[in-house]
C-alpha positions in Angstrom: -11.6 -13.7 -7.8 -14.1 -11.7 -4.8 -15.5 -15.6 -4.4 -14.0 -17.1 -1.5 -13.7 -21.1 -3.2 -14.3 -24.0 -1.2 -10.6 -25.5 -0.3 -11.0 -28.0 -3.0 -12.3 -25.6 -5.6 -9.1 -23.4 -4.4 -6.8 -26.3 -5.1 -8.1 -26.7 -8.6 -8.4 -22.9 -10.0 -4.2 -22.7 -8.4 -3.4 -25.9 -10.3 -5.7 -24.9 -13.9 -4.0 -21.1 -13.8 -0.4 -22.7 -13.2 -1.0 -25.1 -16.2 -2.5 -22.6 -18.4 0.3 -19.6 -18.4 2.4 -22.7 -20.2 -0.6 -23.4 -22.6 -1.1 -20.2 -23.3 2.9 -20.0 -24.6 2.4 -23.0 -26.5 -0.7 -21.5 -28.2 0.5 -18.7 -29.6 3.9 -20.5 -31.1 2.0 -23.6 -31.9 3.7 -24.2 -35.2 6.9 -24.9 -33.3 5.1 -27.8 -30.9 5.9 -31.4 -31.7 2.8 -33.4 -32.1 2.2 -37.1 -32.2 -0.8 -39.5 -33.3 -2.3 -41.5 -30.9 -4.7 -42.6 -33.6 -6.7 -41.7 -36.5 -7.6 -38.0 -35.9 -6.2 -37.8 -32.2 -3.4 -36.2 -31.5 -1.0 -35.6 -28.2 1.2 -32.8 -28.3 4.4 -31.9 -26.2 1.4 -29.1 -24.4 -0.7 -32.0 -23.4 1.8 -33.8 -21.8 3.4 -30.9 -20.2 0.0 -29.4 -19.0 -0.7 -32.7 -17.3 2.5 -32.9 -15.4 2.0 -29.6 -14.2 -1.5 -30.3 -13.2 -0.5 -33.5 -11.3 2.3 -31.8 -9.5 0.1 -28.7 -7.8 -2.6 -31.1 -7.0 -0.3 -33.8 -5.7 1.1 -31.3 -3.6 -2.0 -30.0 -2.2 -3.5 -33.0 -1.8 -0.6 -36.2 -1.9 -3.4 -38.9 -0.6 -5.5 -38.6 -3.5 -5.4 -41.1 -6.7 -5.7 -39.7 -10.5 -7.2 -40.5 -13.6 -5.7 -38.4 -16.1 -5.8 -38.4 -20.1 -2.4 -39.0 -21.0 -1.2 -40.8 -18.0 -3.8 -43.0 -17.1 -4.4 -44.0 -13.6 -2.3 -43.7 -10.4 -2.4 -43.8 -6.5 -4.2 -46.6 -4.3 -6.8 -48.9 -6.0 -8.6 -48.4 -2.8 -8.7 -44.5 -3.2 -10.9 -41.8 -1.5 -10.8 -38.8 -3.1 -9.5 -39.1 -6.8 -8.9 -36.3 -9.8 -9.9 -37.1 -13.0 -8.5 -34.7 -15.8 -8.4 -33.7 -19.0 -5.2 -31.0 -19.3 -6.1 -29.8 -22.7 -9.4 -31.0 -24.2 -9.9 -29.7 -27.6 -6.3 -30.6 -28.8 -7.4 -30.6 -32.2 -8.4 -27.1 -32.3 -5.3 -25.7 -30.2 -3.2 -27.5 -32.5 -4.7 -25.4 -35.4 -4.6 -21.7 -33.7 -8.9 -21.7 -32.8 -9.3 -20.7 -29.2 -11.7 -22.7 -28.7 -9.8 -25.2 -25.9 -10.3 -26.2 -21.6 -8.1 -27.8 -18.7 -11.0 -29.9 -17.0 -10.6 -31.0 -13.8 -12.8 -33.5 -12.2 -13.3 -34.5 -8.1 -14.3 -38.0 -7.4 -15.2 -39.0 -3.7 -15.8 -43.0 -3.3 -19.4 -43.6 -1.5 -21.0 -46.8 -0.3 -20.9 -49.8 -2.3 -17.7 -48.9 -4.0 -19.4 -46.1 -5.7 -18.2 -42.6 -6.5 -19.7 -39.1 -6.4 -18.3 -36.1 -8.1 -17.6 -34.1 -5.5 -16.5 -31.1 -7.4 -15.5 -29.6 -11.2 -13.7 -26.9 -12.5 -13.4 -26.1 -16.6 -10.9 -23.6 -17.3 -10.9 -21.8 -20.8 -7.4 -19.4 -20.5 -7.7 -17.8 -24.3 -11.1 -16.3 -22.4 -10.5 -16.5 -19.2 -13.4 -17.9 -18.3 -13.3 -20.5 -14.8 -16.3 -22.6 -14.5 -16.7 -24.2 -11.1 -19.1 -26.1 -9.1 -18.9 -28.2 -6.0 -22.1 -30.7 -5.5 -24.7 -29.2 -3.5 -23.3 -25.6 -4.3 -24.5 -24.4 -7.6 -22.6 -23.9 -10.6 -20.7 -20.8 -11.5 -18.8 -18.6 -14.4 -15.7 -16.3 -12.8 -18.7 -14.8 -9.8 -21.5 -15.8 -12.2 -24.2 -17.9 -10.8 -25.3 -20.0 -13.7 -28.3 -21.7 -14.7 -29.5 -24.0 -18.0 -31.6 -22.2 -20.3 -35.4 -22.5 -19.5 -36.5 -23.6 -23.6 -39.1 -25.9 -24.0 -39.5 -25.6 -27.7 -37.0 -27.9 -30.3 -37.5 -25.5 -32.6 -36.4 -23.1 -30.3 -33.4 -25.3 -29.6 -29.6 -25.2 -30.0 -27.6 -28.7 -29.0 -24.2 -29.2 -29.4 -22.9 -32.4 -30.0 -19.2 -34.4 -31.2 -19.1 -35.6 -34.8 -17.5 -39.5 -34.6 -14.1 -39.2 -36.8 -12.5 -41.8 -38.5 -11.6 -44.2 -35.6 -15.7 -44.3 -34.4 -16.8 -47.6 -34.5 -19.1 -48.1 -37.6 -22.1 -48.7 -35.0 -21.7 -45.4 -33.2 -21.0 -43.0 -36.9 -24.9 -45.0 -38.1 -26.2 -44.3 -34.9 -24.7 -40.1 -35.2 -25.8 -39.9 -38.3 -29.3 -41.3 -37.5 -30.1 -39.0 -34.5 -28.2 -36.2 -36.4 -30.5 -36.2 -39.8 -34.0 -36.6 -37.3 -32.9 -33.7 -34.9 -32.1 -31.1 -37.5 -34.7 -30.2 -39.5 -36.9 -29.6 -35.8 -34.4 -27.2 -34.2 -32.8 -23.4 -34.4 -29.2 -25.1 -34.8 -26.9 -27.9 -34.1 -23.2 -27.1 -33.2 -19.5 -28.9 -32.9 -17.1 -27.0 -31.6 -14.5 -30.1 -30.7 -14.3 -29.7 -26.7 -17.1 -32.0 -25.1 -15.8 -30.5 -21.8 -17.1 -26.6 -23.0 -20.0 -28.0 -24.4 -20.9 -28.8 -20.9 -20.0 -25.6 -19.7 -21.8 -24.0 -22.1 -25.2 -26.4 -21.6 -24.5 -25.4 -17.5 -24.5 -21.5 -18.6 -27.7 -21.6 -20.9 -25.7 -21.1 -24.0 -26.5 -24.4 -25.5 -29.7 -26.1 -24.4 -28.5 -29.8 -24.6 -25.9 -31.7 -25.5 -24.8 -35.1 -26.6 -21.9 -37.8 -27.6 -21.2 -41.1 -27.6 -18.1 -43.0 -26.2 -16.5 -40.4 -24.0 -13.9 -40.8 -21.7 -14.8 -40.0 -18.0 -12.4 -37.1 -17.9 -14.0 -35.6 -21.0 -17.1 -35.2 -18.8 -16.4 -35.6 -14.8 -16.4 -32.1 -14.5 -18.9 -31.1 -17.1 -21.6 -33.5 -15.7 -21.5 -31.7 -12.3 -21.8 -28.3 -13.4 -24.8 -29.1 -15.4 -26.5 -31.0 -12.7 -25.7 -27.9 -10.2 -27.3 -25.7 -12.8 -29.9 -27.3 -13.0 -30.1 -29.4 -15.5 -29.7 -33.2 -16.5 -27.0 -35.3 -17.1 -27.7 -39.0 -17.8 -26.6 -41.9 -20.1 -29.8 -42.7 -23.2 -30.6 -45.7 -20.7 -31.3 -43.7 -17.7 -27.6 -44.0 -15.9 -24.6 -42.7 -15.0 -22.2 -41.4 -17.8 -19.2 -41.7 -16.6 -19.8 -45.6 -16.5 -21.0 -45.9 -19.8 -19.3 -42.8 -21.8 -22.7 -42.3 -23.6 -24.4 -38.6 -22.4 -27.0 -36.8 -22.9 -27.2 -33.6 -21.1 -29.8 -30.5 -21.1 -32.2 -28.4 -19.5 -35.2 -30.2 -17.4 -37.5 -29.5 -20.3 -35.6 -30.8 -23.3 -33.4 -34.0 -22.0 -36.5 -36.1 -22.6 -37.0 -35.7 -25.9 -33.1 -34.9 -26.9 -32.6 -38.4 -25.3 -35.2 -40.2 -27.1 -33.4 -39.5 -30.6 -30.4 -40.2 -29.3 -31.6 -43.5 -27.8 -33.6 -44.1 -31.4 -30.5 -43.9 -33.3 -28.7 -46.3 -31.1 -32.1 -48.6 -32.1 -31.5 -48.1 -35.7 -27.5 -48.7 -35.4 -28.6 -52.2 -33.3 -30.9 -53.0 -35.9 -28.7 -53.0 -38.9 -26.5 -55.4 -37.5 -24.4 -53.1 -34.9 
């Protein structure tokens, strides 16, 4: 890569290319991976869990003061941490485990601020079957490989193409009414709707302009640490429906300055309508 990265950012593309020649094995012999439920529709396979060890080892070693908050593992380190990783080492498990190439290592960068705070410091989203590296660092922009990027400039729903996460089987009743509410209001208004089964990408994708907006509800914060950065460095919004931080919450709705108005007030009135029928 001609970019010289930041020494964090360089930290973080090392660790995601070391985890990824293993994933990519994995992928193309995935009928021989062993695979376990972790609950209705969410599995962990033996890729996950090796990705993630690899991913804590380079980044421990590069950085050994620094807590983590990873998917399979949960947390680690100090309670009273500084700097903290928060990742994801395979997000779209689903669709890895059957052969679409459609799948990301996210890596997040907390730093704690006043108050007892944090700040994402920095991002990375890794897709190996493409080879496409999205990075940003806060206050740097956000970028593709050496692509600047920047959200779409749409101002038109019916212009529009969101992507969003369909709630499976475990969803709480509350959050599948308040889907399917915001769902059947937002698409008969705009050019398309999407679910491709890696919030993390869909992020990337809103931070490139390939997507105009985006939203789920109840994340996890290492489905989105990373994502939420590189939309904000392109340009775009990334907010809970009420106005706040995503990662506190796990509710988002991110898009370009013109659009995450209105995409949030749907989201917001199917929430309404879930509350309202008893949720």
């Amino acid at each position: 890569m001609a970019f010289r990265l930041s020494p964090h950012l360089t930290v973080m593309a090392n660790a995601a290319h070391k985890a990824s020649k293993r994933l990519l094995r994995d992928f193309n012999e995935v009928e021989q991976l062993q695979v376990s439920v972790k609950g209705p529709s969410d599995f962990v396979s033996q890729a996950d869990i090796r990705a993630e060890q690899t991913l804590r080892e380079e980044l421990n070693k590069a950085r050994p003061g620094y807590a983590f908050l990873m998917e399979e593992s949960g947390a680690a380190g100090s309670d009273n941490w500084a700097w903290r990783w928060v990742v994801d080492p395979l997000d779209g498990t689903t669709n890895f485990l059957h052969g679409i190439p459609h799948w990301a290592i996210s890596i997040g960068l907390e730093r704690r601020i006043a108050g007892g705070e944090s700040e994402l410091a920095a991002g990375l989203i890794y897709a190996p079957a493409v080879d496409e590296m999205f990075w940003a660092e806060k206050g740097g922009g956000a970028f593709v490989n050496e692509h600047r990027l920047r959200v779409s400039a749409r101002r038109e729903l019916k212009d529009a193409l969101f992507a969003t996460g369909i709630p499976f089987a475990a969803v709480a009743p509350v959050r599948r009414l308040a889907f399917a509410h915001t769902l059947g209001a937002l698409m008969p208004q705009v050019a398309g709707i999407r679910r491709f089964g890696a919030a993390a990408l869909d992020l990337a994708w809103v931070a490139a302009g390939r997507y105009d907006g985006f939203w789920e509800l109840g994340l996890h914060r290492w489905d989105m640490a990373a994502g939420i950065l590189l939309v904000r460095e392109a340009g775009g919004y990334a907010t809970d429906p009420a106005g706040g931080e995503p990662r506190d919450t796990g509710n988002l709705v991110a898009a370009n300055a013109n659009l995450h108005a209105v995409l949030n007030g749907f989201v917001t009135d199917g929430q309404a309508v879930a509350a309202a029928h008893g949720g």
